[in-house]
C-alpha positions as CSV (number, residue, x, y, z in Angstrom):
1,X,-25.0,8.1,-3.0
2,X,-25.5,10.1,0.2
3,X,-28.9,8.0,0.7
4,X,-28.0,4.8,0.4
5,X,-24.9,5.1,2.9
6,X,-27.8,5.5,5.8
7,X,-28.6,1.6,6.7
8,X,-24.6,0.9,5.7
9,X,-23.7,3.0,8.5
10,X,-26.7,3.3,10.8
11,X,-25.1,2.2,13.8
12,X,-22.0,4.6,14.1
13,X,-25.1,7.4,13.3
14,X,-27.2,6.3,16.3
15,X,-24.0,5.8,18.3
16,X,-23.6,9.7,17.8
17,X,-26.7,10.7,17.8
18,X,-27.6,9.1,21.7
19,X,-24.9,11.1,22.9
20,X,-25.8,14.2,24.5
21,X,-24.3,16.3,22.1
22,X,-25.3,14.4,19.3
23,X,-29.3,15.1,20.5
24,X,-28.6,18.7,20.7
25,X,-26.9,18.5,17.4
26,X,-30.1,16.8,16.0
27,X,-32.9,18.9,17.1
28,X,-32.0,22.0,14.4
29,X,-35.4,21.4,12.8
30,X,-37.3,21.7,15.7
31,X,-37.8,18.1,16.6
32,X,-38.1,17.8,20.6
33,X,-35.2,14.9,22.4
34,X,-35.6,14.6,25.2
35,X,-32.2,13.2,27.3
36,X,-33.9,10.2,28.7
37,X,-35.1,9.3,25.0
38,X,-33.3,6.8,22.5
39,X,-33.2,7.8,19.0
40,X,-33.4,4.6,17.0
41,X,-33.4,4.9,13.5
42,X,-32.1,8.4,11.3
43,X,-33.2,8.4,8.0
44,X,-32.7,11.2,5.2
45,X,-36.2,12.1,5.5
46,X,-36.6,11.6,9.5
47,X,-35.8,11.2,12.9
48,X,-37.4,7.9,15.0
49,X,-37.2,8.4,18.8
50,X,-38.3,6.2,21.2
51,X,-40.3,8.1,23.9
52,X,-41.9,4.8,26.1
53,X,-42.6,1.9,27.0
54,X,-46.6,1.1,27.1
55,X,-48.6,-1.9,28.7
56,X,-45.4,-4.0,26.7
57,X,-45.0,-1.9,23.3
58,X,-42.9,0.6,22.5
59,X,-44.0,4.4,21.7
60,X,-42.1,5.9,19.1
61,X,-42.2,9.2,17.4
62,X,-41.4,9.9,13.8
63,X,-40.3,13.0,12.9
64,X,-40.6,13.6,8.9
65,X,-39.4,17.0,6.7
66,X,-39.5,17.5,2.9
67,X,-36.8,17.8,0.5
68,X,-34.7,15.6,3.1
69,X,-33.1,17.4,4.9
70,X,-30.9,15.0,7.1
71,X,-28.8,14.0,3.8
72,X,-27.2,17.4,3.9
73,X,-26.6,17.3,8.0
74,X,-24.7,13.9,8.1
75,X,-23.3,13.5,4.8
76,X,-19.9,14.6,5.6
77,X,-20.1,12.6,8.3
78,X,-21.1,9.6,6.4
79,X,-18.7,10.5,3.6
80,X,-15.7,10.5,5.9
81,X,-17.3,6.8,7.3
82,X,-17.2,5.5,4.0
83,X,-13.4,6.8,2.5
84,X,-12.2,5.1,6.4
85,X,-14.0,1.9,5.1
86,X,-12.1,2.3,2.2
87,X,-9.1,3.3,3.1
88,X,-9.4,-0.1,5.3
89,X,-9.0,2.0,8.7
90,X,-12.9,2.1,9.6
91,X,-12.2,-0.6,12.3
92,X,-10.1,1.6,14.0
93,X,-12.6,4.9,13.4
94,X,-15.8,2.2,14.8
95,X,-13.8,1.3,17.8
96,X,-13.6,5.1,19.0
97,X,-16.8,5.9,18.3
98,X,-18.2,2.8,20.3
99,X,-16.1,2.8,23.0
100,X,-15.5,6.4,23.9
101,X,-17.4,9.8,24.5
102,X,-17.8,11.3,21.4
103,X,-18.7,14.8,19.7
104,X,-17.6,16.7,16.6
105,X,-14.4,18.8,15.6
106,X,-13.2,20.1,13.3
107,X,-10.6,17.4,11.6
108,X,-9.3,17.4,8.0
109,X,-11.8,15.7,5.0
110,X,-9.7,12.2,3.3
111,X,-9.1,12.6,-0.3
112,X,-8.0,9.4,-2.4
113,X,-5.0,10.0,-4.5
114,X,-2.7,7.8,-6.4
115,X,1.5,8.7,-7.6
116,X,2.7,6.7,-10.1
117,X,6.8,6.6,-10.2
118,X,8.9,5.5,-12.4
119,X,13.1,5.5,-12.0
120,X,15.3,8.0,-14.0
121,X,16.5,6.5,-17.5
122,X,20.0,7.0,-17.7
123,X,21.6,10.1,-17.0
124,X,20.1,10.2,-13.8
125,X,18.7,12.9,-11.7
126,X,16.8,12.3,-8.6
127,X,16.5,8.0,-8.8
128,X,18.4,4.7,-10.6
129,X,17.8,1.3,-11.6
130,X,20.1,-1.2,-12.8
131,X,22.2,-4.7,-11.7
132,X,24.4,-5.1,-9.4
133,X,26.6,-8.5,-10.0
134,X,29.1,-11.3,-8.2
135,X,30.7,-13.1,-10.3
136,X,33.2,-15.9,-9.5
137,X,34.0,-19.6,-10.3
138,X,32.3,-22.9,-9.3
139,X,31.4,-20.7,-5.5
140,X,29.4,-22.2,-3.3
141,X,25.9,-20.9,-2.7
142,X,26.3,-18.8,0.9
143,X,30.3,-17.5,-1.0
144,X,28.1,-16.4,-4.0
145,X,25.7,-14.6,-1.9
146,X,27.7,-13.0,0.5
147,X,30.7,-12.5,-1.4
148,X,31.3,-8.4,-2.7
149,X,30.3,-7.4,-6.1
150,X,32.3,-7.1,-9.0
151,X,30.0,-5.3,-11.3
152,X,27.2,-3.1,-11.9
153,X,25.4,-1.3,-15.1
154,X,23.1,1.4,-14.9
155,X,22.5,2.0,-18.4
156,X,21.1,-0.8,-19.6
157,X,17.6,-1.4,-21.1
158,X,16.8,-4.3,-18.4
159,X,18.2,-5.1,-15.1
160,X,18.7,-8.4,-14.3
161,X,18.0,-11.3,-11.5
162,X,19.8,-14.5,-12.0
163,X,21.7,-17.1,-11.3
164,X,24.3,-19.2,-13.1
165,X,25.7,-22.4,-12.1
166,X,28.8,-23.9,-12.9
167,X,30.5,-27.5,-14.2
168,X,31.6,-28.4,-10.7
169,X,28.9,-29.7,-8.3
170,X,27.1,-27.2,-6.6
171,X,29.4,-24.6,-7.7
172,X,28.0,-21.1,-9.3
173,X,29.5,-18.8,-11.5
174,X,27.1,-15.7,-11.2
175,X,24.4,-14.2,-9.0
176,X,22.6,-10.9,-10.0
177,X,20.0,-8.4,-7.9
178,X,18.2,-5.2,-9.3
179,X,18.4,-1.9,-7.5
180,X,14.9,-0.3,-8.2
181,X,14.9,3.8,-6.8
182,X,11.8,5.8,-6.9
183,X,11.5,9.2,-6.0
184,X,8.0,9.8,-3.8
185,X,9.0,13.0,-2.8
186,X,6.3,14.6,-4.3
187,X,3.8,12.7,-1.8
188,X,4.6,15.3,0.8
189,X,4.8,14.9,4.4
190,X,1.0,15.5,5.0
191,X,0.2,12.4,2.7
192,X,-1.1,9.2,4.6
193,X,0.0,5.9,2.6
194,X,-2.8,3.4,1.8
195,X,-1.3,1.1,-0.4
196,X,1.1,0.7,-2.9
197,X,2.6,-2.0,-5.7
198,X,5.4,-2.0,-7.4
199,X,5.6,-3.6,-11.1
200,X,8.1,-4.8,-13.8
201,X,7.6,-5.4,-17.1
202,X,9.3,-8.9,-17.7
203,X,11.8,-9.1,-20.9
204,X,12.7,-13.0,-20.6
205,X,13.2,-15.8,-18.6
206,X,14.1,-19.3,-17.7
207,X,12.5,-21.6,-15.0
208,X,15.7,-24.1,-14.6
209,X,16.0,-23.5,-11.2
210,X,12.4,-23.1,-10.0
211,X,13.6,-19.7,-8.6
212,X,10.6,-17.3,-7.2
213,X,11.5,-13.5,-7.0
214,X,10.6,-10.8,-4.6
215,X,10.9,-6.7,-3.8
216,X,13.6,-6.4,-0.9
217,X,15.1,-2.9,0.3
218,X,18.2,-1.7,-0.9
219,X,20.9,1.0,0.4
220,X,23.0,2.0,-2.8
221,X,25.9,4.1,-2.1
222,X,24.3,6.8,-4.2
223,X,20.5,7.4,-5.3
224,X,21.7,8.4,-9.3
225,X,24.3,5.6,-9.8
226,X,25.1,2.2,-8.9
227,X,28.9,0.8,-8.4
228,X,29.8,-2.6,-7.5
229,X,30.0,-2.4,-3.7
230,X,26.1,-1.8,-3.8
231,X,25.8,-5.5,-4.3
232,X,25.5,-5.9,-0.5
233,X,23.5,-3.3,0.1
234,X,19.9,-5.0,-0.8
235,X,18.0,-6.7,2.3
236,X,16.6,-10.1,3.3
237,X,13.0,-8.9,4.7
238,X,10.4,-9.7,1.9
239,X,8.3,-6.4,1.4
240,X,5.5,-8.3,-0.1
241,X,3.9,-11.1,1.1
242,X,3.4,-13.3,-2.3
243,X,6.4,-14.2,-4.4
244,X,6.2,-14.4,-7.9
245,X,7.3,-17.1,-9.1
246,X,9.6,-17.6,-12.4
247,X,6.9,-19.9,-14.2
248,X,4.4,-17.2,-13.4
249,X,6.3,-14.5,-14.5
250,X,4.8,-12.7,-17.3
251,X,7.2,-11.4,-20.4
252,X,4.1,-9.7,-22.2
253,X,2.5,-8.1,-19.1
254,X,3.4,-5.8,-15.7
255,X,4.0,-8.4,-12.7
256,X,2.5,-7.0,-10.0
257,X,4.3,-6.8,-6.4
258,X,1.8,-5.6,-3.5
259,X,3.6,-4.3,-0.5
260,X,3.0,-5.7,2.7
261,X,3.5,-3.0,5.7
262,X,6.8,-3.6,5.7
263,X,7.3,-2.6,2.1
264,X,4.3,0.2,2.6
265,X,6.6,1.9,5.6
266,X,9.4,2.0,3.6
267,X,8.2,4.3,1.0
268,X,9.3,7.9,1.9
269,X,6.8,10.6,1.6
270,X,9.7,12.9,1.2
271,X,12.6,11.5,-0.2
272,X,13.7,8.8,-2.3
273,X,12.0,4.9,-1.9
274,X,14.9,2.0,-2.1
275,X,13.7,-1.3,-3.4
276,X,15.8,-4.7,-4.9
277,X,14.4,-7.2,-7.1
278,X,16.2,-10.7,-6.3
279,X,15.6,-14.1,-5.9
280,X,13.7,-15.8,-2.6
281,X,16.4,-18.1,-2.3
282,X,19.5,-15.0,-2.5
283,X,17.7,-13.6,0.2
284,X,16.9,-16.6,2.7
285,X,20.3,-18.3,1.4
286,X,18.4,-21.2,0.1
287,X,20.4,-22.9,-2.7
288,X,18.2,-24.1,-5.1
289,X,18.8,-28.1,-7.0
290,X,22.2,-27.8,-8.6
291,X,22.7,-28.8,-12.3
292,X,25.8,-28.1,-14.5
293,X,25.8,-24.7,-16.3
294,X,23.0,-23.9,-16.1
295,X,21.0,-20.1,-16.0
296,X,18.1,-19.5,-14.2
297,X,16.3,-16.4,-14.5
298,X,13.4,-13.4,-14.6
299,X,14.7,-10.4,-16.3
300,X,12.8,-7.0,-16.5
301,X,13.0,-4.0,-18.5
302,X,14.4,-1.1,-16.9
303,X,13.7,2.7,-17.2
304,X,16.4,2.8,-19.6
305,X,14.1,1.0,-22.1
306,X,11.8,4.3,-22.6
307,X,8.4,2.1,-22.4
308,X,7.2,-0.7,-19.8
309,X,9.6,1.0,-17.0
310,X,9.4,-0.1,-13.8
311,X,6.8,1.8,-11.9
312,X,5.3,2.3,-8.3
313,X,1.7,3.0,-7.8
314,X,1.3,4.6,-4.3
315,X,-2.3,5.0,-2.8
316,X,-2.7,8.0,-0.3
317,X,-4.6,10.5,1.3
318,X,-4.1,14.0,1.6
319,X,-6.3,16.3,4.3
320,X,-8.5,19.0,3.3
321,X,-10.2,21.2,5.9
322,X,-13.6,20.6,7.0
323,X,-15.5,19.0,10.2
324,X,-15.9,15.5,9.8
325,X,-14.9,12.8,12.0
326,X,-16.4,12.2,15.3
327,X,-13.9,11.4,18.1
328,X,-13.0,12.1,21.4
């Protein structure tokens, strides 16, 4: 594994290796750099420097050892390159190394990890999930939305995002939003947060409204029980990037949310994460096409079901100890 990362990242080696300390560092096994020289290719097995320049070719010396010997010297280094490219920071790592002095110290090794969270089936603990609820008579679509709630459940087996219309023209009757809580305290403080997506299983639904649902942010009153009033406490800012529509919205299968780095900063690495489930046009205040009672909606199972919870798979990476990176 060690080998092949070599020509994958050959330039951040050779970066390293012409600096000054890097040719110190290099010369362990008795090889000779002088600081004038370029070293121009490392491989496991071997150094290549270039000494001079002769009547128009180039004089370079090969260094080889057995049992290669430079796999063990840079593959932390090349190891730590490798979980940055993964981790989808190694622009960010390249652009110190190219543009700065560099040299070792001692900074914490990257390991991959992944949480998986669901919310607390009924009676709570630490997290909820449930629906939070307007209802009201022929409203228009902004009273609907903005109007207080004047329900919730908690105990259900789903929650619920839908709208109702009623019998007068573009009047509605009912408008639900889900309240999803994780708790991610058990990431730590000393966790870094890759990526993370949140899913719900889907129970039903029905496309009369071409609705499209998204994950929003939510401020419930309480982390272990929802009450009315928390029906305007979910937010407008999408926290991921593609919608899901109600056509697409699978009743056999997890439908799959990825955060954006909205949604990715506002999972706490010590506390509780606060998410809503609701309808794209709820939260831009978008009435859909009107027609006469009429329910559109994308229902999911909630934790309260005891199988296909809701669930949020955070991607991190903790530090252990070890010398590693190469910065300034």
């Amino acid at each position: 594994m060690i080998r092949n990362l070599f020509p994958r990242y050959q330039k951040e080696i050779l970066t390293f290796c012409n600096t000054d300390f890097g040719k110190e560092w290099l010369q362990d096994k008795g090889e000779k750099i002088e600081t004038g020289d370029q070293v121009i290719k490392i491989s496991p097995d071997g150094v290549h420097v270039l000494k001079d320049l002769q009547d128009g070719k180039l004089v370079v010396q090969a260094t080889f050892y057995p049992r290669s010997p430079y796999i063990n010297k840079f593959d932390q280094m090349l190891e730590s390159l490798r979980v940055a490219e993964e981790a989808k920071f190694l622009p960010q790592v390249q652009k110190e190394i190219y543009s700065k002095p560099i040299y070792f110290y001692t900074h914490p090794f990257i390991y991959f990890d992944s949480l998986t969270v669901n919310p607390n089936a009924n009676p709570e603990s630490t997290s909820v999930d449930g629906t939070v609820t307007r209802n009201g008579t022929n409203e228009s679509f902004s009273t609907i939305r903005s109007g207080a709630g004047t329900s919730s459940t908690d105990s259900s087996t789903t929650f619920i995002g839908n709208l109702s219309s009623g019998n007068s023209s573009n009047g509605w009757n009912e408008l639900d939003r889900g309240i999803i809580l994780f708790d991610t305290s058990s990431l730590t403080a000393q966790a870094t947060k890759v990526s993370a997506v949140l899913s719900l299983y889907g129970q039903s639904k029905n496309d009369v409204f071409n609705l499209s649902w998204n994950i929003y942010t939510s401020t419930p009153a309480s982390n272990t029980a929802l009450v009315s009033s928390d029906y305007g406490q979910t937010g407008t800012t999408a926290q991921c990037d593609t919608a899901i529509s109600t056509a697409s919205f699978s009743t056999s299968a997890y439908n799959n949310w990825t955060l954006n780095s909205t949604g990715l900063g506002n999972v706490s690495l010590t506390s509780v994460s606060k998410f809503s489930y609701k309808s794209v046009s709820d939260a831009t205040n978008s009435s859909p096409t009107w027609s006469s009672l009429a329910d559109g909606y994308a229902i999911p199972y909630s934790s309260d079901n005891g199988s296909n919870k809701p669930k949020l798979v955070v991607t991190y990476t903790l530090p252990s100890g070890g010398t590693l990176l190469f910065f300034r």
